[in-house]
N, C-alpha and C positions, 0 to 999 in steps of 0.2 A: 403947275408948280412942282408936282413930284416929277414927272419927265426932265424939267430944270435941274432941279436936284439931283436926278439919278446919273445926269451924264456930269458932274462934280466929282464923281465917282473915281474915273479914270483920271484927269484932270482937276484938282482942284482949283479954283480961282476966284480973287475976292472975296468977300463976306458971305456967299454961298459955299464957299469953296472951306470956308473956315468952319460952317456948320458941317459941313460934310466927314470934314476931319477930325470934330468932337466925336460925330456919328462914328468911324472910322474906329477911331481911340475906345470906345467904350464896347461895340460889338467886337472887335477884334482881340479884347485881352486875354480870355478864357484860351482862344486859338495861338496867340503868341507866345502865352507859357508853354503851350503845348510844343508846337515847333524848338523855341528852346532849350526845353528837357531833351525832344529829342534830337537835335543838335549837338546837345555833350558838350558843350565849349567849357574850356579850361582854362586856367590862368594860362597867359601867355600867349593865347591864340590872336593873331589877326583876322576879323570876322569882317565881311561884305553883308549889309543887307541895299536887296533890291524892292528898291516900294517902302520905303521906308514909312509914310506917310505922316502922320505926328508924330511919330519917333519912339512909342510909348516902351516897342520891342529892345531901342539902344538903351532907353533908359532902365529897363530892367536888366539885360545882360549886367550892365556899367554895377548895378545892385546887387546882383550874384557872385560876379568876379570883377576885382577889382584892378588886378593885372590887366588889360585888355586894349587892343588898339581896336576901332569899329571905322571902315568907310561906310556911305550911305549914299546912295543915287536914287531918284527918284524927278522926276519928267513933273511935277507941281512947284513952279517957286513958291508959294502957298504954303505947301507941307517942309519945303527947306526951310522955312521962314519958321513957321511953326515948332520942327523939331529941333531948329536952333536954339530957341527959347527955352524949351522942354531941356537942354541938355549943355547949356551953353558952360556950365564951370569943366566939362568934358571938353570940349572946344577950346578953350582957354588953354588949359594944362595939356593941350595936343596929341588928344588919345581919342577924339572926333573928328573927320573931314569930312561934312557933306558938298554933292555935288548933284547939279540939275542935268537932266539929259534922259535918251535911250542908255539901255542898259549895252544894246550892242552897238552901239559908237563911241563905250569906256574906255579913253585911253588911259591906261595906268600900266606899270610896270609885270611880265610874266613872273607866272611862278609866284605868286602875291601870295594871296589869302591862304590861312589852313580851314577857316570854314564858312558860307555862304549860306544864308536864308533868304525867302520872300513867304511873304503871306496874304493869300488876296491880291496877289499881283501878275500873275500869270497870265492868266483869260486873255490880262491886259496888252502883254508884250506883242509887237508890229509883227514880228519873224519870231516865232519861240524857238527855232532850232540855230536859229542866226544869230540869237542871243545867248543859248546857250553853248553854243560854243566859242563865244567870246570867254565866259564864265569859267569854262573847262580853262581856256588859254593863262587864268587868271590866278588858278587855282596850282596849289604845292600838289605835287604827285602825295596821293594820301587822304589828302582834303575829304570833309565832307560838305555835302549839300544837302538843306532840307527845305522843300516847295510845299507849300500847305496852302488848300483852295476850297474856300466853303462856297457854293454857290449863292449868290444875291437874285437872281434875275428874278422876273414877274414868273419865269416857266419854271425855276429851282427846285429839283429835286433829288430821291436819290439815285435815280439814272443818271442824272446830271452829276454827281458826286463820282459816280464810276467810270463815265465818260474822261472827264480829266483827270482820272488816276490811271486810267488805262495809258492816255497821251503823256502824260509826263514820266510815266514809265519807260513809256517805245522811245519818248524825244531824250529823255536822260542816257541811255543805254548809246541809243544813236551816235552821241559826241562823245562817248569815251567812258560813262561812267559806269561802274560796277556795282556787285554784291547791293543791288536795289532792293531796298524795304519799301512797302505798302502799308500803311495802316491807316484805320478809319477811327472815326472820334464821333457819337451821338453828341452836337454843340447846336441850342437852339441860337438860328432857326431851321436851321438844315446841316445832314448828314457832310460832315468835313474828313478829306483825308489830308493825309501827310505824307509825302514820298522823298525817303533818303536816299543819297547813294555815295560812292567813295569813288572819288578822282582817280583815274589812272594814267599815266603818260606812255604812251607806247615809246617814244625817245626824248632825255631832256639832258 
């Protein structure tokens, strides 16, 4: 049953998929403020989250600032289904679109977003550098990004904590992004970082 459960993870789907997503919503709040603090989003910004999952993170931005367009992609119609609900008078008045899919077969318009979140969704991505560089493509020269990853696994530790803060450093820098932050957050059950960085265009 927990093996069942634990691959809902990446996937949600159906009535397991739906507990997964309550699980989802309640361990990940603590870490979603966190990302969104450091974020910095302001009124006016157009913000991308990837991994949306129930939503809990649009629905607080939308709570902080009230100015705000948010897209949302996320690979569970489950969790689309879900955060729809969670956020649906956002939806209506057309300052939400979500969308089901990989993050690196987004098609939307360059030069989008001024800032980008995921949280707990990384490990997850097919290609992380193939995705991120869609992201970078996606992104206003300036932009920030912020990837925050607490490890879940049965091995999760804090090696495991530094391992993908190290990777998302090397893979951030990789596709173009700059002046990268590093910081770590004691959040039970395990040691969480957060890694920002500022969009750069070499020609746009």
């Amino acid at each position: 049953m927990l093996g069942t459960l634990a691959k809902q993870f990446r996937k949600p789907e159906g009535i397991l998929g739906k507990l997964a997503g309550k699980i989802m919503f309640f361990e990940n709040r603590k870490i979603n403020r966190w990302t969104i603090d450091r974020l910095t989003v302001k009124p006016g910004d157009y913000v991308l989250e990837v991994g949306f999952g129930p939503g809990y993170a649009i629905e607080e931005m939308f709570q902080k600032q009230r100015n705000l367009k948010i897209d949302g992609i996320d690979i569970s119609d489950t969790m689309v289904q879900d955060a729809h609900d969670r956020n649906e008078k956002a939806i209506v008045n057309g300052r939400l679109k979500l969308y089901e899919g990989e993050i690196e077969d987004y098609n939307q318009e360059l030069y989008r977003y001024d800032k980008v979140l995921s949280v707990n969704n990384y490990p997850l991505w097919k290609n992380k550098k193939k995705s991120l560089v869609r992201i970078h493509q996606l992104m206003k020269d300036g932009g920030k990004i912020a990837i925050t990853v607490q490890p879940r696994e049965e091995d999760a530790s804090r090696e495991k904590t530094f391992f993908h803060a190290f990777q998302i450093e090397q893979d951030l820098f990789y596709v173009g992004f700059r002046d990268i932050s590093v910081k770590f957050k004691k959040v039970k059950p395990e040691l969480t970082v957060c890694v920002t960085g500022i969009c750069r265009k070499k020609h746009i």
